[in-house]
KEKE-3310 file (N, C-alpha, C; in steps of 0.2 Angstrom, whole numbers, plus 5000, padded with zeros to 4 digits):
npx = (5004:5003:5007:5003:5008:5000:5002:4997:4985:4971:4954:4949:4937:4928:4930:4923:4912:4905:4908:4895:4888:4884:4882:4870:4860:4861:4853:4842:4837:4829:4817:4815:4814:4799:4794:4791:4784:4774:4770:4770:4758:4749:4749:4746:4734:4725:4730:4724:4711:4708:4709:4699:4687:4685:4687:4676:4666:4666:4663:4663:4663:4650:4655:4665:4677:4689:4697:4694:4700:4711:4711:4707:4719:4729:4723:4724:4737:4739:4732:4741:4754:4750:4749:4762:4769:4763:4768:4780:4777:4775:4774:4789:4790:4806:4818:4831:4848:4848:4862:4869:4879:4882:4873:4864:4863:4865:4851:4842:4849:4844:4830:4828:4834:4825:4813:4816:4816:4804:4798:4806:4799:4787:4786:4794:4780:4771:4777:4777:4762:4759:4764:4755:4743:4746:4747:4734:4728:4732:4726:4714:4713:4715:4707:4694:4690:4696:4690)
npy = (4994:5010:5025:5041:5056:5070:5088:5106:5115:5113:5117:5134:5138:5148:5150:5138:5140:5151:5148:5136:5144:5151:5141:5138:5148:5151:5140:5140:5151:5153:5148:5162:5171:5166:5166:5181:5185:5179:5185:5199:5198:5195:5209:5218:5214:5218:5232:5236:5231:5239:5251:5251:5252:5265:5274:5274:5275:5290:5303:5308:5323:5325:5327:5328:5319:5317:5317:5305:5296:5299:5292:5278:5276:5267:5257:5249:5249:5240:5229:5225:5223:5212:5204:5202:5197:5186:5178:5176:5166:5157:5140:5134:5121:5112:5105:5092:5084:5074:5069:5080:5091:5104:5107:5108:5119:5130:5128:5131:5143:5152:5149:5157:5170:5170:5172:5184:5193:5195:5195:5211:5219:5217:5223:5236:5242:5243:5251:5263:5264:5266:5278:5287:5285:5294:5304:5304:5307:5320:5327:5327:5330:5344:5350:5344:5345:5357:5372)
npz = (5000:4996:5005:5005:5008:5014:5011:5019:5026:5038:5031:5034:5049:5048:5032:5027:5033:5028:5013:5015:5017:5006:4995:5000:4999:4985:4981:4987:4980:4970:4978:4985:4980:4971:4983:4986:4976:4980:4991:4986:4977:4985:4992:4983:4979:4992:4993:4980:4983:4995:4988:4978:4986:4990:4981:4975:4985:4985:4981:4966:4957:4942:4925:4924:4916:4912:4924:4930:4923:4929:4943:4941:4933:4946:4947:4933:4932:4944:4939:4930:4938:4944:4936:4930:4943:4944:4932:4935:4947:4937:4930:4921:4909:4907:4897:4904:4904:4920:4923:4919:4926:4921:4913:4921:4928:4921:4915:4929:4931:4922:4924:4936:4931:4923:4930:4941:4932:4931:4942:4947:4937:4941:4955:4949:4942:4954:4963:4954:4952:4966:4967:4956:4963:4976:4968:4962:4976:4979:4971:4970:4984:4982:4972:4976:4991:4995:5000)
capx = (5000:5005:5006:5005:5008:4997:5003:4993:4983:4965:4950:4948:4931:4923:4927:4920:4905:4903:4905:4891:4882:4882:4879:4861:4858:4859:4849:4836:4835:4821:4809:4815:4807:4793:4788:4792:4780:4767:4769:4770:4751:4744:4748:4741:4727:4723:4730:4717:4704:4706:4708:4693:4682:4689:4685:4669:4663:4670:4659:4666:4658:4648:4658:4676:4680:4699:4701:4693:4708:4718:4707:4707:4724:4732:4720:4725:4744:4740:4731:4748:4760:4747:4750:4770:4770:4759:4771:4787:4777:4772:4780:4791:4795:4814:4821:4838:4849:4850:4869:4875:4876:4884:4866:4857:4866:4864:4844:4841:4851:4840:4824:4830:4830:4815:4807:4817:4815:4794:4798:4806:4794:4780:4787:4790:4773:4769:4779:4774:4754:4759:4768:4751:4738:4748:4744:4729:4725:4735:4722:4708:4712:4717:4702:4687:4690:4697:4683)
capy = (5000:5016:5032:5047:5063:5077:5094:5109:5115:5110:5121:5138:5134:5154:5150:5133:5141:5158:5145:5135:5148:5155:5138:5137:5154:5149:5133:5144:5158:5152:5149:5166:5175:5164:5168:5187:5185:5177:5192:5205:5197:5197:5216:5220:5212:5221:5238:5238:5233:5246:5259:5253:5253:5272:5281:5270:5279:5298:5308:5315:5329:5325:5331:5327:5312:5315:5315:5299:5293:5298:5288:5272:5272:5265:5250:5247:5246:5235:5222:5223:5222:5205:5197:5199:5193:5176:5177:5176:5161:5152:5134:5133:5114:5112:5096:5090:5080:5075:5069:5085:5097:5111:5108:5110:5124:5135:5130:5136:5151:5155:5151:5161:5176:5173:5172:5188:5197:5195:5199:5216:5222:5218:5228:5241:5244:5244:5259:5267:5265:5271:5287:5286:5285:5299:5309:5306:5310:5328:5330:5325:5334:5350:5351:5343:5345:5362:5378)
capz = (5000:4996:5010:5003:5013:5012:5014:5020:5033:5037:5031:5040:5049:5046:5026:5026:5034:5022:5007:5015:5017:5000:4994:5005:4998:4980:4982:4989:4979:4967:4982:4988:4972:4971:4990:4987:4972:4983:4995:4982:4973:4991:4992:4978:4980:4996:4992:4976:4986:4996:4982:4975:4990:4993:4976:4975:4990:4984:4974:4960:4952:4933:4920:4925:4915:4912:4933:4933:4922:4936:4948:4937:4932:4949:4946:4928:4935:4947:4935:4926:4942:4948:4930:4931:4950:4942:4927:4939:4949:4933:4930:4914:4908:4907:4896:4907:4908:4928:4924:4916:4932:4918:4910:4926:4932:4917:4917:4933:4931:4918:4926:4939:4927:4920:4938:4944:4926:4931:4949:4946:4933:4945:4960:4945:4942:4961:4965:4949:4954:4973:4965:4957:4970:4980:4965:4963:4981:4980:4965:4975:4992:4981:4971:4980:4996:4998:4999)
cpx = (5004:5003:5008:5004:5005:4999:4997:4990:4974:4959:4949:4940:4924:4923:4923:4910:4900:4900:4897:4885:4879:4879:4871:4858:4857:4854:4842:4832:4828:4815:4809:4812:4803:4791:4787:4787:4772:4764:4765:4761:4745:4746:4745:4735:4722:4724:4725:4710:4700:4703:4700:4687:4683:4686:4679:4664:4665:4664:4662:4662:4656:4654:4665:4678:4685:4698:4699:4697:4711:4715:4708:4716:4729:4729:4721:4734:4745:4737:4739:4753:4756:4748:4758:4772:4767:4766:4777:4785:4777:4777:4782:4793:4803:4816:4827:4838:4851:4858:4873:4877:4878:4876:4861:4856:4863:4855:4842:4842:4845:4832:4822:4828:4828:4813:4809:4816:4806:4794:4799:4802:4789:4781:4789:4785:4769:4771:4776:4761:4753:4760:4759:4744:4739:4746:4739:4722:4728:4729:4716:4707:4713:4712:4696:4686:4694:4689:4683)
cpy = (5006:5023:5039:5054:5069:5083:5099:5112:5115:5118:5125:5136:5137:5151:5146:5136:5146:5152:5139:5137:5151:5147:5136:5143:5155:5143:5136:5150:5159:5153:5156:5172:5172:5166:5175:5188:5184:5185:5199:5205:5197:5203:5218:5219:5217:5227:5240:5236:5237:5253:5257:5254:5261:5275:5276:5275:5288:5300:5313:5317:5328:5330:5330:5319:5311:5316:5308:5293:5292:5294:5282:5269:5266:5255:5245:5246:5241:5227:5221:5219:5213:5201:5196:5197:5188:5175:5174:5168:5155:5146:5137:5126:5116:5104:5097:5085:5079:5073:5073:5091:5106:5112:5111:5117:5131:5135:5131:5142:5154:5154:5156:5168:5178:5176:5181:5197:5201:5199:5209:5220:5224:5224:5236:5246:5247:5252:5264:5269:5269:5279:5289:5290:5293:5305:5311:5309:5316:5331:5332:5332:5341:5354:5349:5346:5355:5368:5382)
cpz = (5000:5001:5005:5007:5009:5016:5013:5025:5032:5034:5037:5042:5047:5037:5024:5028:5030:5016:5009:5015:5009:4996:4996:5000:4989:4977:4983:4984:4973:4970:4983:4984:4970:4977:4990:4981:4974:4987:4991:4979:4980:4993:4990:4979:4986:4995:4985:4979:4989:4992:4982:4979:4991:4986:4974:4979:4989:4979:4971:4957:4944:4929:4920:4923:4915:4920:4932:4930:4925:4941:4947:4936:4936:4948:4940:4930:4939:4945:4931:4932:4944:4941:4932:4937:4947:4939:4930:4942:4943:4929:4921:4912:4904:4903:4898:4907:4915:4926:4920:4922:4926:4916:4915:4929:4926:4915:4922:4935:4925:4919:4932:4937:4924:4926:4940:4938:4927:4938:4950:4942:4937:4950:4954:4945:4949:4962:4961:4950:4962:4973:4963:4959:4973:4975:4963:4969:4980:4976:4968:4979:4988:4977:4971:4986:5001:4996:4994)
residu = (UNK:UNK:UNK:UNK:UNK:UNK:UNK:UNK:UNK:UNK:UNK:UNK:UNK:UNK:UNK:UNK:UNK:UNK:UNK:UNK:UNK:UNK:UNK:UNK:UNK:UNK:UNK:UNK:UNK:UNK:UNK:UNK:UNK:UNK:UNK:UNK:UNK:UNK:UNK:UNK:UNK:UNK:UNK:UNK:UNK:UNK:UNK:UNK:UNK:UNK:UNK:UNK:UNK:UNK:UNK:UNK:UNK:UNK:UNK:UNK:UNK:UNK:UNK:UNK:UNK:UNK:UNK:UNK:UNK:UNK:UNK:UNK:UNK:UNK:UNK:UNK:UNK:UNK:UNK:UNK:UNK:UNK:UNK:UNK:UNK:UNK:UNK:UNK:UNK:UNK:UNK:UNK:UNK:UNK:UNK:UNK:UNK:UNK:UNK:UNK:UNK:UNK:UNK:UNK:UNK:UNK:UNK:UNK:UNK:UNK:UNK:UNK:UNK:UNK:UNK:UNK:UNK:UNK:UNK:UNK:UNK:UNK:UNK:UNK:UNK:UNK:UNK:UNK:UNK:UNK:UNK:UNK:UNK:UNK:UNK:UNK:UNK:UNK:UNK:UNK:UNK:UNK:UNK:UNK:UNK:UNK:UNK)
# end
């Protein structure tokens, strides 16, 4: 039997635990923009239903139909931002081989940034229908509700 001497010193135990960590943290990062998806579609959901119970109950004055563009639009953003939050969860079939890992690796990097390509668009829209809202309140409070 042959001994062969190994030179070196043992793994530090901080790197071993960084590289596990990063390792966990790629592994993960699909569920992590699909569960930020789920959140993101249960926001939405509930910040439109508020809007729309809110300028439902508002009396806007006859005759002002370009305002009620401004009213409407935050709603028509939010149908958009709730398709790209689905679009982000939505399965993609993949043909793999299991014994190629370059294979697998390059298909999940890229379903990844399908999934994060949909995720970013969504929150997008969010911010852009919040900006929005706050202007169609300023619109609101500046010409209904003052004397």
């Amino acid at each position: 039997m042959i001994e062969l001497e190994i030179e070196g010193q043992p793994p530090n135990p901080e790197r071993q635990f960084w590289r596990q960590a990063i390792q966990q943290i790629r592994k993960d990062s699909i569920k992590t923009v699909e569960e930020t998806a789920k959140q993101l579609i249960g926001l939405v959901t509930l910040l439109s239903g508020i809007y729309f119970h809110a300028i439902t109950f508002t009396q806007v004055p006859q005759g002002y139909t370009d305002v009620r563009v401004l009213f409407v639009g935050p709603l028509a953003l939010w149908v958009f931002c709730l398709l790209a939050a689905s679009l982000a969860l939505f399965p993609r079939p993949f043909m793999l081989s299991p014994y190629d890992p370059d294979e697998a690796e390059a298909v999940i990097r890229a379903a990844l940034a399908w999934k994060y390509r949909f995720l970013v668009t969504a929150l997008l829209l969010l911010v852009i229908s919040l900006g929005w809202v706050v202007v169609a309140a300023w619109y609101f409070l500046g010409f209904y509700v003052s004397p």
